[in-house]
N, C-alpha and C positions, 0 to 999 in steps of 0.2 A: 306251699311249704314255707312255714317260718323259717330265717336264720335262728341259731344260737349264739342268744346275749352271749357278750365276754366281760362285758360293763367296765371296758374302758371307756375313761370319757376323753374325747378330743375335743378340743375349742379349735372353734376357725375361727379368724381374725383376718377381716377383707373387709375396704370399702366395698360399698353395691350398686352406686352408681355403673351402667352401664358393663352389669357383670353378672345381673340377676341369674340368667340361665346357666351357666358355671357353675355358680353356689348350689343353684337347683339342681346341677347333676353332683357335684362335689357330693351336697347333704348326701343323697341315693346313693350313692357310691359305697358311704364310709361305713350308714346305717345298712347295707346289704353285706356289709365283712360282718356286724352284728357289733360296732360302736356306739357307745353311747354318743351322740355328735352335740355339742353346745354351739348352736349359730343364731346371733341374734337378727341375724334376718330371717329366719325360719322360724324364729318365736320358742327356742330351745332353751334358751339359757332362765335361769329360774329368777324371778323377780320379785324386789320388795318394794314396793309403793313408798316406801318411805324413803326413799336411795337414788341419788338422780341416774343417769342412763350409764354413766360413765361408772361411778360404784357400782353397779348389776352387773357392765360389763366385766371390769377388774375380778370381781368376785366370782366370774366363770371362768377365768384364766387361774384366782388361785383356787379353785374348784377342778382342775381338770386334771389328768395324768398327762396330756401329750398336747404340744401346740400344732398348730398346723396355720400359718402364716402367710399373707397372700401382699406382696408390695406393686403395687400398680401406679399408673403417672396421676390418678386420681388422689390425694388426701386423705378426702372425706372429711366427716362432721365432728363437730363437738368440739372442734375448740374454745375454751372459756375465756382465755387470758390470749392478750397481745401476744404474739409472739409465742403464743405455749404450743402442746402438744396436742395432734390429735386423739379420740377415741384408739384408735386403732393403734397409733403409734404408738400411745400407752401401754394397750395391750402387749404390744411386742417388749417392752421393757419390764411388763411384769415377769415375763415370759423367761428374759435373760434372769432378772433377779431369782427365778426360781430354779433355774436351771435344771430344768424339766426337758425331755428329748421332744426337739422340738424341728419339724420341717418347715424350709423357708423355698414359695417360689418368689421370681421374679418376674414382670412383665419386661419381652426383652428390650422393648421401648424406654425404660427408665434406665440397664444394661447399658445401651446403643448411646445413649445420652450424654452419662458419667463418662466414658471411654471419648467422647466427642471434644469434652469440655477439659478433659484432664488434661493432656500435651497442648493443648492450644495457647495460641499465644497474638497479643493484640499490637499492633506496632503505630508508634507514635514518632513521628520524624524520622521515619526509616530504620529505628529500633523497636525491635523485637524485643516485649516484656512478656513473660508467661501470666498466663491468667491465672490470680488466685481463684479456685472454681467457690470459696470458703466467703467471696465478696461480690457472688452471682445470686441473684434472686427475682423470680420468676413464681414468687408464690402466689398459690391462687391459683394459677395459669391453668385452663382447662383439655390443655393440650399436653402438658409437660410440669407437673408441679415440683420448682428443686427440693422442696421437702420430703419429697420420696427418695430421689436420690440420696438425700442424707440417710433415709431413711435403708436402702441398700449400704450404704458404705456401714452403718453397724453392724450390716447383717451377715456381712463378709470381713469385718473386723479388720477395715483398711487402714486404722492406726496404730495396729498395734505389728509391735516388731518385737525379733526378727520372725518373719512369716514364717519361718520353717513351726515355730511355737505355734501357730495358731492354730486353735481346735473348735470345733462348732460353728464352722465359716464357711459350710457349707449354702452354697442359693442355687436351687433348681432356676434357670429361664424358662419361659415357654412363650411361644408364637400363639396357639390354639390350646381349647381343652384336649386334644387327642392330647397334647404333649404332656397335660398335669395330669390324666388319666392310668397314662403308661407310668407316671412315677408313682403315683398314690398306690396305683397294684403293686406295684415292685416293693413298697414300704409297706402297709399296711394290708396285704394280701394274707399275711402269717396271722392273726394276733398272738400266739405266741412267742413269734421274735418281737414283737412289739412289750408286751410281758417282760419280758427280758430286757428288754433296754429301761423300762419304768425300775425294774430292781436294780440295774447296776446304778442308777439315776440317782438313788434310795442308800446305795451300800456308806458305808462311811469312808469317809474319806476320797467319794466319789467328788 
């Protein structure tokens, strides 16, 4: 028995290194609620020959109704420029720019990390200096990239104050996919509450 399309479209936006079976359940997941799912690792997202990888992608994120966001200790590809932004990272700033309702998980490893690095403090002649975590770098690192991390502190909007203000700073952790399965149902089980939040997303003045 088919599901019934809703043709919402959701982008997922994850590295894939070392995450393939995730995504693979994730896709099945979202297309069994009866979403349309854009994942470029699944070969979803619609492409123009003429647009390098990163334009295709961008162009599924402002192509989509709803983001769905995966920040892991992995990067990922397509950086072009020293110093620039990943694919994916990008993706998540189109994401903010459009402010589209959008789920963010985290791997609790990158979580565990931030919270590790933030009170810590390096002592030099028996003084105690706090580490600027903002002068730490570790990019690249296959184990722990700090470019994720930064990429969690946007995601929770750790600069902006006072915190009682902040809105859309919502980040699911999870250990396992059991854990991103239990929220994906809990969020995207309805599509009609999903519906609902695309129109308030939409109302003016939103």
């Amino acid at each position: 028995m088919s599901v019934k399309r809703n043709h919402i479209k959701v982008f997922v936006a994850s590295t894939v290194y070392d995450f393939e079976y995730q995504l693979n359940q994730i896709y099945s997941l979202l297309d069994g609620y009866g979403y349309d799912v854009l994942m470029s690792h699944r070969g979803t997202i619609l492409l123009d020959s003429q647009q390098s990888n990163l334009e295709n992608c961008l162009d599924g994120v402002k192509e989509c109704d709803v983001f769905l966001g995966f920040i892991r200790p992995d990067y990922g590809s397509g950086v072009l420029d020293r110093g620039g932004l990943s694919i994916t990272h990008q993706e998540f700033h189109m994401a903010y720019s459009r402010e589209i309702p959008r789920f963010v998980f985290a791997d609790h490893r990158v979580a565990f990390t931030r919270m590790l690095f933030k009170d810590s403090f390096v002592v030099e002649d028996k003084t105690a200096k706090k580490i600027d975590f903002g002068q730490i770098s570790f990019d690249g690192n296959k184990v722990m990239d700090t470019r994720c991390i930064r990429m969690y502190g946007e995601a929770i909007k750790d600069k902006e104050y006072p915190i009682a203000m902040r809105k859309g700073n919502w980040v699911q952790q999870y250990v396992s996919y059991d854990d991103i399965k239990l929220h994906i149902d809990a969020q995207f089980k309805y599509p009609e509450r999903i519906q609902k939040l695309i129109d308030k997303s939409k109302a003016p003045g939103a």
